[in-house]
C-alpha positions in Angstrom: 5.3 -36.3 -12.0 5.5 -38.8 -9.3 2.0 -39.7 -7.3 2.4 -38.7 -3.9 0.4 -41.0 -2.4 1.4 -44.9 -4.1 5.0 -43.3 -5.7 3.3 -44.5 -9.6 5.8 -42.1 -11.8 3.2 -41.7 -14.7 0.6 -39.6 -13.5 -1.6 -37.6 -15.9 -2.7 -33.8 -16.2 -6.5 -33.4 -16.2 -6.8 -29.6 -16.5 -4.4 -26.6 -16.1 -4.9 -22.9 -15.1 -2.6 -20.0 -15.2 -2.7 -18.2 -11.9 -4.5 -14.8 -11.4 -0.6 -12.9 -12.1 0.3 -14.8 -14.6 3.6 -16.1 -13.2 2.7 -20.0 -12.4 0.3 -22.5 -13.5 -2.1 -25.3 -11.7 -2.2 -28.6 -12.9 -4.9 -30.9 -11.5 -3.2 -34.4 -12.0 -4.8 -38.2 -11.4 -3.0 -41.6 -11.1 -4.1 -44.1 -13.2 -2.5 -46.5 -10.8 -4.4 -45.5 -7.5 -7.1 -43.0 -9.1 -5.8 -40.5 -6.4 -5.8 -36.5 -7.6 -3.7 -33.7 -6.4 -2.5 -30.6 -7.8 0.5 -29.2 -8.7 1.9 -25.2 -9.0 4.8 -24.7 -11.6 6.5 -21.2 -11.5 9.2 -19.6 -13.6 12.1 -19.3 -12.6 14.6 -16.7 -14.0 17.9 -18.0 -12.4 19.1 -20.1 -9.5 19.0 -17.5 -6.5 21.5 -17.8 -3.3 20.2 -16.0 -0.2 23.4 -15.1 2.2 22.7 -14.9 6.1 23.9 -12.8 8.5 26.4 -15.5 9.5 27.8 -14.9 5.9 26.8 -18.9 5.3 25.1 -19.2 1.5 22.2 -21.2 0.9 20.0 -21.9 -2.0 16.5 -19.4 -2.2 13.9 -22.0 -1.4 10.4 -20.4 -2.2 8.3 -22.6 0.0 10.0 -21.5 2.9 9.4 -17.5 1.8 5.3 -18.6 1.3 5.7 -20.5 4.3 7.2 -17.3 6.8 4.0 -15.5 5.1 1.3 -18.1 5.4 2.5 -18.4 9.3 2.3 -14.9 9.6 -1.2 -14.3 8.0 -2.3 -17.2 10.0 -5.9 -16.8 10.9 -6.1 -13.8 9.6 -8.9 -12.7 7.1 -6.0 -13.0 4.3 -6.8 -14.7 0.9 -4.4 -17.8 0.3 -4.1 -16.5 -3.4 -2.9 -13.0 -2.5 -0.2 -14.9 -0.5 0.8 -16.8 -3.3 0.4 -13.5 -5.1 2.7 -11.8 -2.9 5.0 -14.6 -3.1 5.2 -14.0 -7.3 5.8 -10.5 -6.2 8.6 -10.5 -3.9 10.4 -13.3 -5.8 10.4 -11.1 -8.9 11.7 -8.7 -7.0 14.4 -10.6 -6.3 15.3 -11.8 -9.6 14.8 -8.4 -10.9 18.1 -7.1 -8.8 19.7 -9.0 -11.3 21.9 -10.6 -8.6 22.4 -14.1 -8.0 23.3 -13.5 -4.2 20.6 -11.7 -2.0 21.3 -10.9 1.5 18.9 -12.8 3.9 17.9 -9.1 5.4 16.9 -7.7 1.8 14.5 -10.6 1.6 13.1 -9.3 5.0 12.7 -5.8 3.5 10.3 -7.1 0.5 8.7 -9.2 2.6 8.1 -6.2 5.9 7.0 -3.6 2.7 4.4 -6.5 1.8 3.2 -6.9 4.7 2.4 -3.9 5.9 0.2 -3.2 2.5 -1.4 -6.4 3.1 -3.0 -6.5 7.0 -1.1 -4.7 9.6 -1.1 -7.8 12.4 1.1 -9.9 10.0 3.1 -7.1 9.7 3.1 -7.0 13.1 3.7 -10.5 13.6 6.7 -11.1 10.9 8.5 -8.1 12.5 8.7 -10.2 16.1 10.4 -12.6 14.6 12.0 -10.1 11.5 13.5 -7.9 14.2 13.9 -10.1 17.1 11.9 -9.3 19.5 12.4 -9.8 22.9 9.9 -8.2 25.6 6.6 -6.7 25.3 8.0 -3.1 25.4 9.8 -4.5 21.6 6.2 -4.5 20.7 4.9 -1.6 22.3 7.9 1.0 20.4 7.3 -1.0 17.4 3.7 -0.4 17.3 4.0 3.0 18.3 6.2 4.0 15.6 3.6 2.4 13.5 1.2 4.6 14.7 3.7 7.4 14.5 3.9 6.7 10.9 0.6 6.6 9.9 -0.1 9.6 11.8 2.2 11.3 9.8 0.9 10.4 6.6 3.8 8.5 5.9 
């Protein structure tokens, strides 16, 4: 692993941890060139998954950018950073477990939406603006009310 902060391409594992799921591991690296330290996350990864927009244009599943869409929408929210990376391992394996190697860029959405709304409602919220496209506060306002709706009827 290459030290990201002098480019030394012999850096050294200190200590590693499996993650709460089971599905990565944490390595707490050091360069002996420049004595930094910085950690790394390794995950499995079953195949080589293709996520196809709503263009119909194919691009390779890129993970950071899934944790990424999450972490912005759990964004100062009371939302532990390891049940995002937990929810991460989660949806990903959902993925792989369709058994596809092409996954619509909308199915994505769906995991994500179902996560969401399990973990803290205002992400939810927040992911569908952007999910669902949004466009004026009355967007919101049927959106929330169906929510409601929803949880009023013990759905």
């Amino acid at each position: 692993m290459k030290c990201p902060f002098c480019g030394y391409a012999d850096t050294q594992v200190k200590d590693s941890r499996p993650s709460e799921d089971g599905t990565s591991i944490r390595r707490r690296r050091g360069c002996p060139k420049c004595h930094a330290r910085f950690s790394t996350v390794e995950h499995v990864q079953l195949r080589d998954l293709t996520v196809v927009k709503k263009d119909g244009t194919k691009v390779p599943f890129e993970r950071d950018k899934l944790e990424y869409s999450i972490a912005l929408a759990t964004r100062k929210r009371n939302v532990d950073p390891s049940k995002i990376s937990t929810l991460v391992n989660q949806i990903v394996r959902q993925m792989e477990g369709l058994g596809e190697p092409e996954i619509q860029s909308a199915e994505i959405g769906s995991f994500v939406m179902d996560a969401l709304l399990k973990l803290d409602k205002v992400a939810y919220i927040r992911y569908a603006s952007v999910y669902k496209n949004f466009s004026s506060t009355a967007d919101f306002e049927d959106f929330v009310a169906h929510l409601t709706e929803k949880k009023d009827n013990g759905k």
